[in-house]
LUMVO-591064 format. One record per residue (C-alpha): y, z, x. Coordinates in steps of 0.2 Angstrom, whole numbers, plus 2048, in hexadecimal, padded with zeros to 3 digits. Layout:
<rodrens>
<rodren y="Y" z="Z" x="X"/>
...
</rodrens>
This chain:
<rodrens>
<rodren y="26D" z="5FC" x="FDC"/>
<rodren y="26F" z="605" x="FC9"/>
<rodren y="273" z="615" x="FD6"/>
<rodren y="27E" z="60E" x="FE2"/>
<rodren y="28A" z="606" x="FD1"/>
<rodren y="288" z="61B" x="FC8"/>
<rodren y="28C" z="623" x="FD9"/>
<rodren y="29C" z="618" x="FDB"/>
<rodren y="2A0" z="61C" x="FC8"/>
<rodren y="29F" z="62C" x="FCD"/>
<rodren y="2A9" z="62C" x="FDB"/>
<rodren y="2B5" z="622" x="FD3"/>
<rodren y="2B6" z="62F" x="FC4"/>
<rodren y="2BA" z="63E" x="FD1"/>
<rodren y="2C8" z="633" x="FDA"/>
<rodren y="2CE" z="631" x="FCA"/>
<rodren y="2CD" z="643" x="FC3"/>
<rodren y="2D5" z="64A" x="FD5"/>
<rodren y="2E5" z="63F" x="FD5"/>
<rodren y="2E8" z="644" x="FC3"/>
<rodren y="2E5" z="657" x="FC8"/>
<rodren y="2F0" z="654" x="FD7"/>
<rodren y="2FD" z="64B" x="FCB"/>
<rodren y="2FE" z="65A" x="FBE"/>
<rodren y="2FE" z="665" x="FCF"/>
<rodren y="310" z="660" x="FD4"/>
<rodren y="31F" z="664" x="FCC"/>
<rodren y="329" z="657" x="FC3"/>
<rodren y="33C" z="657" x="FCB"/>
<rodren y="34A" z="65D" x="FC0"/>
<rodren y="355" z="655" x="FB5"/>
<rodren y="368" z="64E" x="FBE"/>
<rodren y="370" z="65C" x="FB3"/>
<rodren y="378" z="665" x="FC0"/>
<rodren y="37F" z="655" x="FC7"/>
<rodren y="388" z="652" x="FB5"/>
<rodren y="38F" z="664" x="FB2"/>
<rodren y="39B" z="663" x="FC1"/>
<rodren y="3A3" z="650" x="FC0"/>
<rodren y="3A5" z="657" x="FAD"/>
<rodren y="3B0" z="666" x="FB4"/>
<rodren y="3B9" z="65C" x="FC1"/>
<rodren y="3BF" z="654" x="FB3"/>
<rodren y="3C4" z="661" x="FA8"/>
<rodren y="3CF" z="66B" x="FB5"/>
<rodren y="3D6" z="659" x="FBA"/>
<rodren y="3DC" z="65A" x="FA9"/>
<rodren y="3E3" z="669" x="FA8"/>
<rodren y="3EB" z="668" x="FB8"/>
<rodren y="3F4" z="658" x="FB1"/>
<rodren y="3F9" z="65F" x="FA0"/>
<rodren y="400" z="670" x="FA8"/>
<rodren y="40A" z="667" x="FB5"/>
<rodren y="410" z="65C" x="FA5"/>
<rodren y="416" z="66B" x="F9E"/>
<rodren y="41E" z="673" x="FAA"/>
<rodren y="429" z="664" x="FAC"/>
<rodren y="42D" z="663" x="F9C"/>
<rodren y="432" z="676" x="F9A"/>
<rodren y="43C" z="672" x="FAB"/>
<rodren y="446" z="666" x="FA3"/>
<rodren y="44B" z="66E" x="F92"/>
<rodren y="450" z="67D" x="F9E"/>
<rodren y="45A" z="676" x="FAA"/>
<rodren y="463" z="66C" x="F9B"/>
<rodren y="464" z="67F" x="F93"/>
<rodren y="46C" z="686" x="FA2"/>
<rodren y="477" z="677" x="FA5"/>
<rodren y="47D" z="679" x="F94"/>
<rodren y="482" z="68D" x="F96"/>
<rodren y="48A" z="689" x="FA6"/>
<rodren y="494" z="67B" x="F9E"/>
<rodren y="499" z="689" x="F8F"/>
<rodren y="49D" z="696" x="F98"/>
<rodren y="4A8" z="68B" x="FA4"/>
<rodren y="4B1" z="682" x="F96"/>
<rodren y="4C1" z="690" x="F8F"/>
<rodren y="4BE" z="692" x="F7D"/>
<rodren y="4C9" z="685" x="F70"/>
<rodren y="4D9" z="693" x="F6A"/>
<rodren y="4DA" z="695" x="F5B"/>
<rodren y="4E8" z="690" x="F4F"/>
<rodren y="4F4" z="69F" x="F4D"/>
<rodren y="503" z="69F" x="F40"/>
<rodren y="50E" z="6AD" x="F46"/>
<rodren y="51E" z="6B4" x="F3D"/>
<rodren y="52B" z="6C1" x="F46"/>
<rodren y="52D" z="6D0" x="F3A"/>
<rodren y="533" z="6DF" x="F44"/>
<rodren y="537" z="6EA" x="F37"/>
<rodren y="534" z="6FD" x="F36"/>
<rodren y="52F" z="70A" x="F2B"/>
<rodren y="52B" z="71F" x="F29"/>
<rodren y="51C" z="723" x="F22"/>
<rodren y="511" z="734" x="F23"/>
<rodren y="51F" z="739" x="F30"/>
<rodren y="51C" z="728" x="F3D"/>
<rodren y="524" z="71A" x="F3F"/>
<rodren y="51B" z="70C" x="F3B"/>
<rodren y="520" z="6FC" x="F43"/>
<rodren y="51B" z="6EA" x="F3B"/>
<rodren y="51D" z="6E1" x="F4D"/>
<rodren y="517" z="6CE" x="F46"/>
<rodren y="50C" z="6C6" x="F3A"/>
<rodren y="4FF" z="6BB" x="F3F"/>
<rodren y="4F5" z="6B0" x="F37"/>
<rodren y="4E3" z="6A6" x="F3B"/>
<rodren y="4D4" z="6A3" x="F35"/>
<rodren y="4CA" z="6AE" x="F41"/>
<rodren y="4D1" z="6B8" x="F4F"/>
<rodren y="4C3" z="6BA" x="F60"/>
<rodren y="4C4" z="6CE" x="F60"/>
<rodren y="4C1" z="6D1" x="F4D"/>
<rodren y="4AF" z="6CE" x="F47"/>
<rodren y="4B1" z="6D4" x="F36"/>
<rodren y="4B5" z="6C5" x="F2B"/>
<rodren y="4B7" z="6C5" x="F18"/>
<rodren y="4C0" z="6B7" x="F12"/>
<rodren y="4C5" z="6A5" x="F18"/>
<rodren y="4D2" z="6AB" x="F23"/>
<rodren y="4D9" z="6BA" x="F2D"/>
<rodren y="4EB" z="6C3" x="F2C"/>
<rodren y="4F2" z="6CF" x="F3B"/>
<rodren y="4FE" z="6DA" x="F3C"/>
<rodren y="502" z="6DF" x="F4D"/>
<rodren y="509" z="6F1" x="F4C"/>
<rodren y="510" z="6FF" x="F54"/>
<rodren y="510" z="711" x="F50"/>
<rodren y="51A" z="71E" x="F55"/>
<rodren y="51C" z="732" x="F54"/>
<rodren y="52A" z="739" x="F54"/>
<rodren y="529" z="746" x="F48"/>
<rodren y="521" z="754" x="F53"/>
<rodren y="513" z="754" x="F47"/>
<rodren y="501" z="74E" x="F44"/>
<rodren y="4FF" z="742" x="F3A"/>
<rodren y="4EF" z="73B" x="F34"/>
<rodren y="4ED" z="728" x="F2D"/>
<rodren y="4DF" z="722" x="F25"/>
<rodren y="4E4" z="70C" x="F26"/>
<rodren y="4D7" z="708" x="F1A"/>
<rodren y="4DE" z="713" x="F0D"/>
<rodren y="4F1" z="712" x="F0C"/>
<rodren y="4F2" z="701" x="F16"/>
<rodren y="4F3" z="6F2" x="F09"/>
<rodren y="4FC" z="6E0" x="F0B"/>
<rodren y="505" z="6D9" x="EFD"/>
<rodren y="502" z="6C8" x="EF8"/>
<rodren y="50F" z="6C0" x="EE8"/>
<rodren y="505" z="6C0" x="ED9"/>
<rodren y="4F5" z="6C7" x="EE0"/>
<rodren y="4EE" z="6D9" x="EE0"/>
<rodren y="4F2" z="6E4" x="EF1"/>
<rodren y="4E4" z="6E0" x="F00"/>
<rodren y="4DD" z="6EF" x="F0A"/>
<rodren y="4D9" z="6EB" x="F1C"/>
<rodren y="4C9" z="6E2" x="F22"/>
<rodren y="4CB" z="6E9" x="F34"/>
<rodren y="4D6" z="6F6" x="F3E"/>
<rodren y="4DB" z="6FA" x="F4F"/>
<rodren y="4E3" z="707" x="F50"/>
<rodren y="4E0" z="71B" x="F50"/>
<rodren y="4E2" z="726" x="F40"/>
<rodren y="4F3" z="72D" x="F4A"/>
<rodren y="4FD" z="72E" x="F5A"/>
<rodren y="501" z="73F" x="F60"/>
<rodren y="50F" z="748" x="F60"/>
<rodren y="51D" z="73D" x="F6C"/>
<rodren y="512" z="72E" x="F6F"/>
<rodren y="511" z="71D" x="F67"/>
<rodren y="503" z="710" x="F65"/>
<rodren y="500" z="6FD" x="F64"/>
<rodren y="4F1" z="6F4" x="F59"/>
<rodren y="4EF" z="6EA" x="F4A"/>
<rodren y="4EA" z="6E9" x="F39"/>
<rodren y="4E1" z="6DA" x="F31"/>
<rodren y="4DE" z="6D5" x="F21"/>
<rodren y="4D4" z="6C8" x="F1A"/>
<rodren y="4DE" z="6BB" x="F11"/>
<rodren y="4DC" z="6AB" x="F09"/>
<rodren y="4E3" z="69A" x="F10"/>
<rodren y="4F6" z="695" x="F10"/>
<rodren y="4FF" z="6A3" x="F0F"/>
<rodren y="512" z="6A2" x="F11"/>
<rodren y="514" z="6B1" x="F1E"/>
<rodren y="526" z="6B6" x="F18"/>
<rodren y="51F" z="6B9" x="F05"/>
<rodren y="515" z="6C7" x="F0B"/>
<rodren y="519" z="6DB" x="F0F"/>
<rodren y="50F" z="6EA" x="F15"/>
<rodren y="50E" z="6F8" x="F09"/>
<rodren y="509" z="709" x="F11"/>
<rodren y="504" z="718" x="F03"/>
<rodren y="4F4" z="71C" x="EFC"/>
<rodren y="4F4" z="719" x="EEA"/>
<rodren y="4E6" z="723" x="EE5"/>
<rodren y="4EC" z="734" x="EEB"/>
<rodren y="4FE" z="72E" x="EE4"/>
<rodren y="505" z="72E" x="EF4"/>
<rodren y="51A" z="727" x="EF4"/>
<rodren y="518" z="715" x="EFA"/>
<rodren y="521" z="70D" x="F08"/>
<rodren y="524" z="6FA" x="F09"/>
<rodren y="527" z="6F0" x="F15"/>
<rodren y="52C" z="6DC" x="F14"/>
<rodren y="529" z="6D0" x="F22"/>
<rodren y="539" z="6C7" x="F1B"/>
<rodren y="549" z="6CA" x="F0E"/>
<rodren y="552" z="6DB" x="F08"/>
<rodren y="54B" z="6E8" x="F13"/>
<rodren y="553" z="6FC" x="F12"/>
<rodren y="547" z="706" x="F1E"/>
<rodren y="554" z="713" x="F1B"/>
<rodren y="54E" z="719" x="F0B"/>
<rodren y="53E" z="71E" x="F11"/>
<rodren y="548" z="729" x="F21"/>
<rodren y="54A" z="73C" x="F23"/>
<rodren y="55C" z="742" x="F1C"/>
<rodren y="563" z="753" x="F23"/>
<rodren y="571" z="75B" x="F1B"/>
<rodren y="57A" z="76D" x="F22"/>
<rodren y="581" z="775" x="F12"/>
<rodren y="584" z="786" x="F1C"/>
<rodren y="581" z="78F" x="F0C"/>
<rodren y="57E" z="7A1" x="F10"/>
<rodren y="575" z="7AC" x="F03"/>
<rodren y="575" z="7BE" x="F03"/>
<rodren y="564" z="7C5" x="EFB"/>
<rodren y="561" z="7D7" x="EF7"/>
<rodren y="551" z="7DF" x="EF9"/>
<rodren y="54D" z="7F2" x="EF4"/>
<rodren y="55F" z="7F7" x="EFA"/>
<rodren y="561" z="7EE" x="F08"/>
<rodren y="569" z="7DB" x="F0C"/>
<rodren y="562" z="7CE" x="F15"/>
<rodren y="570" z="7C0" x="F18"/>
<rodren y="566" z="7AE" x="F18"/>
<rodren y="570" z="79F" x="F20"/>
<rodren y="56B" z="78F" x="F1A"/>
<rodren y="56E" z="787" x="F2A"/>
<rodren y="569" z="773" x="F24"/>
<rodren y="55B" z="76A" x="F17"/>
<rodren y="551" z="75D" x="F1D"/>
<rodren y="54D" z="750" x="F10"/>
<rodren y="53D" z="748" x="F13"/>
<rodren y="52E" z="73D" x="F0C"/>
<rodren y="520" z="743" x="F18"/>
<rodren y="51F" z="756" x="F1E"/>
<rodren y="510" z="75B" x="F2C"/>
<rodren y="50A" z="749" x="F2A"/>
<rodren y="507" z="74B" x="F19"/>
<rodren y="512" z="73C" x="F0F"/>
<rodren y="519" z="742" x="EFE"/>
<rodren y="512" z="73E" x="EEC"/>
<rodren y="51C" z="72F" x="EE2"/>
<rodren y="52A" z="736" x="EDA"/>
<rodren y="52B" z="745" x="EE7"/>
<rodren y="534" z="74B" x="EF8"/>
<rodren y="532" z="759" x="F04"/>
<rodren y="544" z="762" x="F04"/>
<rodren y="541" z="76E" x="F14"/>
<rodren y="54C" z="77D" x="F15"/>
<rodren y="551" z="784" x="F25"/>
<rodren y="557" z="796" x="F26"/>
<rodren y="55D" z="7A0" x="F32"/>
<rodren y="55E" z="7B3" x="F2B"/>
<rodren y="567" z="7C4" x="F30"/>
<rodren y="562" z="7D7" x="F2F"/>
<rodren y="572" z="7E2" x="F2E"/>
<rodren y="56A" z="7EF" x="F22"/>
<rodren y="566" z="7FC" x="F2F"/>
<rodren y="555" z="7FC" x="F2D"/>
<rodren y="543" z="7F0" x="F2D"/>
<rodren y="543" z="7E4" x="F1C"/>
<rodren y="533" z="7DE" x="F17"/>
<rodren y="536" z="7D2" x="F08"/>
<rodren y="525" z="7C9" x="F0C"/>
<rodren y="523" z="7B7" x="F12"/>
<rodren y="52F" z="7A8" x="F0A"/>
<rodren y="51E" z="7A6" x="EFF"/>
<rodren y="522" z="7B5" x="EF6"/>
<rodren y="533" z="7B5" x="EF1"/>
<rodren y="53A" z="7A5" x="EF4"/>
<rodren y="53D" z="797" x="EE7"/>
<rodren y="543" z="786" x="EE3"/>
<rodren y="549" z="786" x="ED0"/>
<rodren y="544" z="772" x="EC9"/>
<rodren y="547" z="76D" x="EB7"/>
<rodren y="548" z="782" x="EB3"/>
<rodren y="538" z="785" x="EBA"/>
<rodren y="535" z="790" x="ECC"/>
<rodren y="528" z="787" x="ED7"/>
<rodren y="522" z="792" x="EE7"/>
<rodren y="526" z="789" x="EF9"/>
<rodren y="517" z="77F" x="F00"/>
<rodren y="51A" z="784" x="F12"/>
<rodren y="522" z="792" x="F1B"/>
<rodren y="526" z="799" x="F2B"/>
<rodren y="533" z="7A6" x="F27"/>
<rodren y="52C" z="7B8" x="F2E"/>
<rodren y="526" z="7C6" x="F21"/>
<rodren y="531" z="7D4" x="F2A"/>
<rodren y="543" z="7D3" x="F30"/>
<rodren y="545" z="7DF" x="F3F"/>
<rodren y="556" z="7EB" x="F3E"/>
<rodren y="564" z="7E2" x="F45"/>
<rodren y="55D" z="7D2" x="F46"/>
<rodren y="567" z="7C0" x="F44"/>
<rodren y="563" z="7B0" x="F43"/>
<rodren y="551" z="7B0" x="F41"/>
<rodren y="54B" z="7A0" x="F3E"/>
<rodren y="540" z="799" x="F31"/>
<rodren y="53D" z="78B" x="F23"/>
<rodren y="538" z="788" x="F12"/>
<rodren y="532" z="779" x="F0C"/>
<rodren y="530" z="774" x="EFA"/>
<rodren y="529" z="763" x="EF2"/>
<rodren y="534" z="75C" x="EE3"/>
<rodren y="53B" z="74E" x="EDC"/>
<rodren y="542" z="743" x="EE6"/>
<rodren y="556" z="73F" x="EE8"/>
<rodren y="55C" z="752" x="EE4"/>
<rodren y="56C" z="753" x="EE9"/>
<rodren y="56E" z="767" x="EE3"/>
<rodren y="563" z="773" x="EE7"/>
<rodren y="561" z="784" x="EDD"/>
<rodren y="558" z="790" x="EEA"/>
<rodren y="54F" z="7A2" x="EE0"/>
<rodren y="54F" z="7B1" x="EE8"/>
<rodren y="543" z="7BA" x="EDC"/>
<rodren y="548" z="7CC" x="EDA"/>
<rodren y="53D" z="7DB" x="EE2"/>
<rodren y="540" z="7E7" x="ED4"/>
<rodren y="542" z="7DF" x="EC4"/>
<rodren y="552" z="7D7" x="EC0"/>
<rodren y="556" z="7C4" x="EBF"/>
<rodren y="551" z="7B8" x="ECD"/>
<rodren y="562" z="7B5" x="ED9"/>
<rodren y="565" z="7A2" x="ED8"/>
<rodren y="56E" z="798" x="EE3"/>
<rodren y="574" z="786" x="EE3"/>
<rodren y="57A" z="77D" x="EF2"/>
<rodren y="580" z="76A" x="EF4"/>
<rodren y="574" z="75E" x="F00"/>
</rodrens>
């Protein structure tokens, strides 16, 4: 009996000790971690999806209002401005052109000049002409300045127009200055002269006492004739006319001064070639006792045998409103200049 109870002890023991070894024999089945990785994901693109579709409406939106907006600007005409404008119409020479004030404008701003220096803007509309069949070269920010009562002269802010028309042609632009608010336009004038090379200064008014013929060319034909004698021989000079002038190969004269330009036409009867040199050399126009040398010459060096009327000029620079001129012929071979004074 004690037998049969040990061998089913035993028997009991090796069940036991088999299911246990069978137990720890098979695997244990994973953890559900794969299954909660990829709900996570779902909702983690979901949510991106929604916020980039949230913000592309919303960029959509400020866009479309953007666009809408430039459309609306560009259809709309821009508000004008408020332009005072005073007829002026006046004209005066300077450096050999005609300088035309056409009107005078006045605003706070103007749309094609972006150069802006005080609260408000004036034009002068102009027109230049050249007549003089000379170059002429103008530098605007230098001899241009407006006059304003009771304040110091105003240099441009802004030009449009080129340092000089050719010979024969003309041009329109403008000139603007910066300017403070309420001008009255008929106070003001445009002066044209550079102070600092001491240039003579031309001024013109927008309004009251204007004489644009003081500032014109004056020609006068004295007809004079002057015999000059050189080494033997006579050369016969005929002072056919003088021009009277404040500008000479667009150059304007300094204050106080004029260009008197000489114009000869000369006659060689001696029997023989005369070379007295150019005009440089021997001519001469006698100021206050003193003998100053020509600043420009076209007269030849030699006068052929039996040549007339060969043309030429002299010009001189000297004070301005001579109304007798002394001309010098200064001697070849010693002796005392040969002075000449002729009516203009």
């Amino acid at each position: 009996m004690d037998e049969e109870k040990a061998m089913t002890s035993s028997s009991t023991d090796l069940m036991e000790s088999q299911e246990e070894a069978v137990a720890l024999a098979e695997p244990e089945p994973p953890a559900p971690r794969r299954r909660m990785i990829i709900p996570s994901l779902w909702v983690l693109l979901s949510t991106i999806i929604i916020v980039g579709v949230v913000i592309l409406v919303v960029v959509s939106s400020v866009a479309g209002y953007w666009i809408q907006n430039i459309q609306l600007g560009i259809n709309q005409s821009p508000t004008p401005l408020p332009v005072t404008t005073l007829d002026v119409q006046r004209t005066a020479l300077y450096a050999g052109l005609d300088m035309t004030v056409i009107n005078a404008q006045y605003a706070p701003v103007f749309p094609d000049d972006n150069i802006h220096f005080g609260p408000a803007t004036l034009r002068l509309n102009m027109r230049v002409a050249n007549h003089s069949g000379e170059q002429a070269r103008v530098l605007y920010y230098t001899i241009a300045h407006l006059l304003i009562p009771a304040q110091k002269p105003i240099m441009p802010s802004n030009v449009y127009l080129s340092d000089g028309p050719k010979s024969g042609s003309s041009e329109t632009g403008w000139i603007d200055f910066a300017v403070p608010k309420g001008l009255n336009l008929d106070t003001l004038a445009l002066q044209l002269g550079s102070t600092v090379t001491n240039e003579a200064l031309v001024t013109i008014p927008f309004k009251g006492a204007f004489d644009p013929g003081r500032y014109a060319n004056k020609v006068s034909h004295p007809n004079a004739t002057i015999n000059y004698y050189y080494y033997g021989h006579t050369l016969i000079y005929h002072l056919s006319s003088v021009e009277v002038r404040y500008a000479y190969q667009g150059v304007q004269c300094k204050t106080g001064q004029q260009f008197y330009v000489l114009n000869f036409q000369v006659d060689n009867g001696s029997g023989q070639d005369v070379t007295p040199g150019f005009g440089f050399d021997y001519l001469r126009l006698v100021v206050n006792g003193y003998s100053q040398p020509p600043i420009d010459n076209t007269l030849p060096a030699t006068f052929k045998n039996g040549a007339r009327g060969v043309s030429g000029r002299v010009v001189f620079a000297a004070p301005a409103g001579m109304r007798t001129l002394t001309i010098g012929f200064l001697p070849q071979t010693g002796g005392v200049q040969q002075n000449t004074d002729v009516g203009i």
